[in-house]
C-alpha positions in Angstrom: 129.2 120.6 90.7 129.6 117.6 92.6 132.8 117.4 94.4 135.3 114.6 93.4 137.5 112.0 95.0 141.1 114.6 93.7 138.7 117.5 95.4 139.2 115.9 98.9 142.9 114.9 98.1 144.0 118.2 97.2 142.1 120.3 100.1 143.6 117.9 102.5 147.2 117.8 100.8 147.4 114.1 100.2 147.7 112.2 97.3 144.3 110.5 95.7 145.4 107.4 96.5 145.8 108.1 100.4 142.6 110.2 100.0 140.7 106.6 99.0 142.4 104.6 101.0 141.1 106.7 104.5 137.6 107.2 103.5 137.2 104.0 102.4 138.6 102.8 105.8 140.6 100.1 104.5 142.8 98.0 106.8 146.4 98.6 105.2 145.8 102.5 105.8 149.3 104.6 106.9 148.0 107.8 107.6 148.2 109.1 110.5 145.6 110.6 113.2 146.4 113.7 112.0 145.8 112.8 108.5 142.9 111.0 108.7 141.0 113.5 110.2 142.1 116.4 107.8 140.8 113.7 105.0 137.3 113.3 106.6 136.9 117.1 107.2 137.6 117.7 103.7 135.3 115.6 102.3 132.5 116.6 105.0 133.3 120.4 103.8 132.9 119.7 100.2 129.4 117.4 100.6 131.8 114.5 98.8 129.6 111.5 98.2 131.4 108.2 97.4 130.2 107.5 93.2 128.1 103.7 94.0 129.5 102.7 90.5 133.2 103.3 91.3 132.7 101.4 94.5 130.6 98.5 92.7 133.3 98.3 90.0 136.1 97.9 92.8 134.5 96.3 95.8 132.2 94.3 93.0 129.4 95.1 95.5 127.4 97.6 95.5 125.5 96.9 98.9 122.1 98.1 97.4 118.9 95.0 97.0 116.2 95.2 94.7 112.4 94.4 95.8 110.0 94.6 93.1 106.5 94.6 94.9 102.9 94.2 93.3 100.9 97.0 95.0 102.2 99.8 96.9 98.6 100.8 98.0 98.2 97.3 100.1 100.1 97.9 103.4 101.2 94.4 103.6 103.8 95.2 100.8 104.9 98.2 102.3 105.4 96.2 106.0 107.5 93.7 104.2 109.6 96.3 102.5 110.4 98.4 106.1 111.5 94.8 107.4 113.4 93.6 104.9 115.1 97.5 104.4 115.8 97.6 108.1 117.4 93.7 108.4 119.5 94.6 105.3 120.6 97.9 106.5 122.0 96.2 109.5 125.1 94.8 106.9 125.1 98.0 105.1 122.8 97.3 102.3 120.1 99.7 100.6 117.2 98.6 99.5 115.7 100.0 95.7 112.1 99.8 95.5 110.0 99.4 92.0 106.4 99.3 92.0 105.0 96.7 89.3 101.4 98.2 89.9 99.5 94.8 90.0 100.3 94.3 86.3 101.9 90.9 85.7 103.3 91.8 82.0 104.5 95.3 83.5 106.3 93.5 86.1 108.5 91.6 83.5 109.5 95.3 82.7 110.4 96.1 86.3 112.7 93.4 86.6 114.1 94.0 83.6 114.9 97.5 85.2 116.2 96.8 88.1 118.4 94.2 87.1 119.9 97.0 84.8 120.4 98.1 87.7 123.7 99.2 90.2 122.2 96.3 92.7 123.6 92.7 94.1 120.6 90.9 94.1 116.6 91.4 93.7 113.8 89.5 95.2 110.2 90.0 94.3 106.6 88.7 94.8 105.4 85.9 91.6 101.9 86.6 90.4 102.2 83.9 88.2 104.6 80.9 88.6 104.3 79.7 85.0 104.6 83.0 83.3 107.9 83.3 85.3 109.1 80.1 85.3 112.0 80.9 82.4 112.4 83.9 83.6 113.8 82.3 87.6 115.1 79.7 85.9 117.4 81.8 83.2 118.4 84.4 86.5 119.9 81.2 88.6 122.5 80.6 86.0 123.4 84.5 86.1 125.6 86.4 88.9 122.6 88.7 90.2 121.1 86.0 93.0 117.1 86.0 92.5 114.9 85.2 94.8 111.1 84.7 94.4 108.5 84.5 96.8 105.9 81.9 95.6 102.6 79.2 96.3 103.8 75.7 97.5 104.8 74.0 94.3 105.3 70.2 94.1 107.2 70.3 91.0 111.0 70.7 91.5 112.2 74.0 90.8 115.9 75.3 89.8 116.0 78.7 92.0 115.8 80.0 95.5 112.1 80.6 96.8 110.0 81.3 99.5 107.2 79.6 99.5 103.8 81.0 101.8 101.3 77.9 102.2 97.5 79.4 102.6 96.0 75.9 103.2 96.7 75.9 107.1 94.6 79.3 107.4 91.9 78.4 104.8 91.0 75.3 106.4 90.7 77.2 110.1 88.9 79.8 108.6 86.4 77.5 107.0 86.0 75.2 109.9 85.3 78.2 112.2 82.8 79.0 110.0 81.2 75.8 109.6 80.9 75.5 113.6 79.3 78.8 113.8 76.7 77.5 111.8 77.1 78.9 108.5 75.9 77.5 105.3 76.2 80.3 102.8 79.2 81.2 101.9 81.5 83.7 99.4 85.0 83.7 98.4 85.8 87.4 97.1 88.9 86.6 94.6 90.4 90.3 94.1 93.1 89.9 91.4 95.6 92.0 89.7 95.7 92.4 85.7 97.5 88.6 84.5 96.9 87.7 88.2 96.3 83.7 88.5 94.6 83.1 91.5 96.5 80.4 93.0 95.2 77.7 95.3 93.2 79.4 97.7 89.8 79.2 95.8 89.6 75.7 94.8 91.3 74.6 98.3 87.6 76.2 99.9 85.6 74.8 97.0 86.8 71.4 97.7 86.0 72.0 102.2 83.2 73.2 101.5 81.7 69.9 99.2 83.6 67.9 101.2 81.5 69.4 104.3 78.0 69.6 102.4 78.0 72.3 101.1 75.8 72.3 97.9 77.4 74.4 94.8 74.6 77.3 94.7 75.6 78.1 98.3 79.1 78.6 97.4 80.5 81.6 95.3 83.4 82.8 94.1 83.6 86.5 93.2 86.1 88.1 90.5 87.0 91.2 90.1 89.6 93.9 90.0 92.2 94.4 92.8 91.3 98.0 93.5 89.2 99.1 96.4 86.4 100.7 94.1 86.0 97.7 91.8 86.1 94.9 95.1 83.3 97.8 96.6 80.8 97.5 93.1 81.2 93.7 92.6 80.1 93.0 96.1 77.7 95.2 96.1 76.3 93.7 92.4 76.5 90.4 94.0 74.8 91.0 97.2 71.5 92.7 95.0 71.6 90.1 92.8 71.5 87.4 95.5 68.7 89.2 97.4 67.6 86.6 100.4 69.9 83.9 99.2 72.9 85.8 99.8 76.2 84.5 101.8 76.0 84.9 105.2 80.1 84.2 105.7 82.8 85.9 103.2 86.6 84.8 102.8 88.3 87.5 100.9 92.0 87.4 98.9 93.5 89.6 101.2 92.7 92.1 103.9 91.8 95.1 101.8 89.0 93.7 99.4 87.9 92.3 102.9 87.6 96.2 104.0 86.3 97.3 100.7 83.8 94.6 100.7 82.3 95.2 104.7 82.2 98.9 102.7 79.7 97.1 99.8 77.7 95.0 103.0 77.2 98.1 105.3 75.9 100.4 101.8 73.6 97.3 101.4 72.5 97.4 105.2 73.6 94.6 106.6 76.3 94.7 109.8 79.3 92.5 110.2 79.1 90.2 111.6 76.0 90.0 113.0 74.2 89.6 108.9 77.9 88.8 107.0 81.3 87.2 108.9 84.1 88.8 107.2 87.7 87.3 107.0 90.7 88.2 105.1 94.2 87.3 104.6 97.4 89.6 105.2 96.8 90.6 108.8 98.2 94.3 107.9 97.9 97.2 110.4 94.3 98.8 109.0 92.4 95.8 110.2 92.8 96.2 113.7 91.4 99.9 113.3 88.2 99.1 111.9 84.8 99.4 113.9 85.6 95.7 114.6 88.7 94.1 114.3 88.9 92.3 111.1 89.4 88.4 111.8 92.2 87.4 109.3 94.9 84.8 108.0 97.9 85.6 109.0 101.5 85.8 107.2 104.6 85.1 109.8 106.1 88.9 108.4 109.0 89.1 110.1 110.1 85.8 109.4 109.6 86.0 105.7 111.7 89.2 105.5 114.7 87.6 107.5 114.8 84.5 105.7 114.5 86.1 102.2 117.7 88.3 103.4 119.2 85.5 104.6 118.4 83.6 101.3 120.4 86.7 99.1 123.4 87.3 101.7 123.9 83.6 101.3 123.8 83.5 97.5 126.3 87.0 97.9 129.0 84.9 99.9 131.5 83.1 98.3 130.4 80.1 100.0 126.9 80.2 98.7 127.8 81.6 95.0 127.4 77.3 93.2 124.8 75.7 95.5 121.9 74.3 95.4 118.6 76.0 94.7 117.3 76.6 98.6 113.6 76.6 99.3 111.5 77.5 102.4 108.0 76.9 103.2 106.3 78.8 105.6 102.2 78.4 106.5 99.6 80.6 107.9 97.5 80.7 111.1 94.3 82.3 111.7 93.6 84.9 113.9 90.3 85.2 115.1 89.5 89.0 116.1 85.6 90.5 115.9 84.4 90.2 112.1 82.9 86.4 112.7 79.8 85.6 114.6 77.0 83.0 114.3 75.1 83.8 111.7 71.4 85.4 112.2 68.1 84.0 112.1 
C-alpha cells in the first residue's frame, strides 16, 4: 500500500501539517534541525511519494509538459524530445510523452489525452495547419498554454508557434545540384496518413522551371512514411524510369532519404556517383552511413529552448494575457558525401 502523507507524520511524531510543510520545503517552516531530518527519514523509510494531484491542486502546477510527437521511429523526434526534457528538467518540470503514430486524425485523440491530463502546458508538431487551426485557436483562450510548431504562415494567427522555414535549405540544396550539373531530378514526398505536404514540393517545382528544368525531368514521388513503403516506391519508380531516371534526389526527411539509397543500391546504382542523395532532419543515423548523408539541417537545440521558453512564459503571471508570440527559424544545408557530379 502506498504510504501516505499521516504515515510520515505519525512515524516522525509531528502533526500532518508540520509533516507537509518540511517536505514540501516551504519558506515559513519552524521545525527544527532535529525535526526536519526525522521528517525526511520517515518518508525515505516508508518509499512516500508526494501524490502530483495534491500538489497540482495546491501549488496549481503540476511541473509536468506535454509533447505530442508524430513518429517515434524517426530519431529527429526523439532528439527534440531529450532536449526539450533536459532544458525543462532544469526548472523542475517532467516531460509526458504521447506518440500520435503519423496519423493526423489520431493525433486529435492524443491531444485530447493529454490535455486530460495532470500537465501545465503541451506543445506538439502540426501536420496539418488547417485541420488544426480551431483546434490552436480554441486552446489560446483556455489556461493550458499550447504551443505548435508549424510551416511559415503569412496569415495572422491567434496562438503561440514555432515556425521552421525549409525554403533557405531547398534552394541550397537545388542550386548545389544545378552546379554539379544535374538535370534530372526527384523529390521523394514521404507522408504520414492526413499528412499535407507543405511547401517544400512546390518551392523545388517552381527552382527547378525557373532554372530550365523541363516538367518530365522533374518528379515528385508519394508514398507512405514508413521505411518499407519509401523502399518499394523508389524502387517502382526507378524500373519504371529505366534510362531516364533522376540522377539527383531531395527526400522529406532523412529517413526516406536512407530508405531510398536502400531502393538505388537494390537497383545497382551507387550514391552518389549514379544518384545524389539529400534529405532534411540532419538526425544522428546519417553520419553513420557508408557515406555521410548530405542534408538540411534544423537549428535543434534552438528549437527546443525557444519552445520552453515560449510555455515558461505563458506559465508566469506576467505572460498568462499576452499576445500570441511567434518565432521563425530557417534551415541551412549541410553538404557531407551523398552529392557528386553526376555520371556520364
Amino acid at each position: 500500500m502506498r504510504a501516505r502523507l499521516k504515515d510520515v507524520a505519525a512515524k516522525a511524531g509531528v502533526a500532518p501539517n508540520t509533516a507537509s510543510t518540511i517536505l514540501n520545503r516551504r519558506p515559513n517552516s519552524w521545525a527544527s534541525k532535529a525535526t526536519e531530518e526525522r521528517v525526511f527519514k520517515a518518508a525515505e523509510e516508508l518509499g512516500y511519494r508526494p501524490s502530483r494531484a495534491a500538489m497540482g491542486l495546491r501549488l496549481g502546477r503540476y511541473k509536468s509538459i506535454g509533447l505530442v510527437v508524430p513518429d517515434l521511429h524517426n530519431p529527429f523526434y526523439i532528439a527534440f524530445a531529450d532536449l526539450l526534457e533536459r532544458r525543462i528538467r532544469q526548472d523542475g518540470y517532467d516531460l509526458i510523452l504521447e506518440h500520435s503514430r503519423s496519423d493526423m486524425e489520431y493525433q486529435r485523440h492524443c491531444l485530447s489525452a493529454i490535455l486530460d491530463r495532470q500537465i501545465d502546458a503541451v506543445t506538439y508538431f502540426v501536420g496539418d495547419l488547417k485541420s488544426h487551426l480551431d483546434f490552436l485557436q480554441e486552446a489560446a483562450k483556455t489556461s493550458t498554454p499550447v504551443v505548435a510548431h508549424i510551416g511559415p504562415t503569412a496569415e495572422p494567427i491567434g496562438f503561440d508557434a514555432i515556425m521552421m522555414d525549409f525554403s533557405k535549405g531547398i534552394r541550397g540544396a537545388v542550386k548545389h545540384l544545378l552546379k554539379l550539373g544535374h538535370k534530372r531530378f526527384a523529390f521523394l514526398c514521404a507522408l504520414a496518413k492526413g499528412q499535407h505536404p507543405g511547401d517544400r514540393p512546390p518551392l523545388v517545382n517552381q527552382l527547378l522551371r525557373e532554372h530550365g528544368i523541363p516538367d518530365e525531368d522533374n518528379h515528385v514521388i508519394s508514398c507512405a512514411h514508413d521505411l518499407e513503403s519509401v523502399r518499394e516506391s523508389f524502387a517502382k519508380f526507378l524500373r519504371k524510369a529505366k534510362k531516364r531516371r533522376p540522377t539527383a534526389l531531395i527526400a522529406m526527411n532523412d529517413l526516406s532519404a536512407i530508405a531510398a539509397i536502400r531502393a538505388a543500391k537494390d537497383y545497382g546504382l551507387e550514391v552518389p556517383e549514379d544518384l545524389s542523395v539529400i534529405g532534411v532532419d540532419n538526425i544522428p543515423m546519417g553520419e553513420y552511413l557508408h557515406r555521410r548523408l548530405t542534408t538540411i539541417a534544423q537549428p535543434l537545440e534552438k528549437l527546443a529552448d525557444t519552445t520552453a521558453d515560449m510555455l515558461f512564459h505563458r506559465l508566469s503571471e506576467s505572460g498568462k494575457n499576452g499576445k500570441p508570440m511567434k518565432e521563425r527559424f530557417a534551415t541551412e544545408l549541410l553538404l557531407k558525401e551523398t552529392t557528386a557530379k553526376p555520371s556520364s
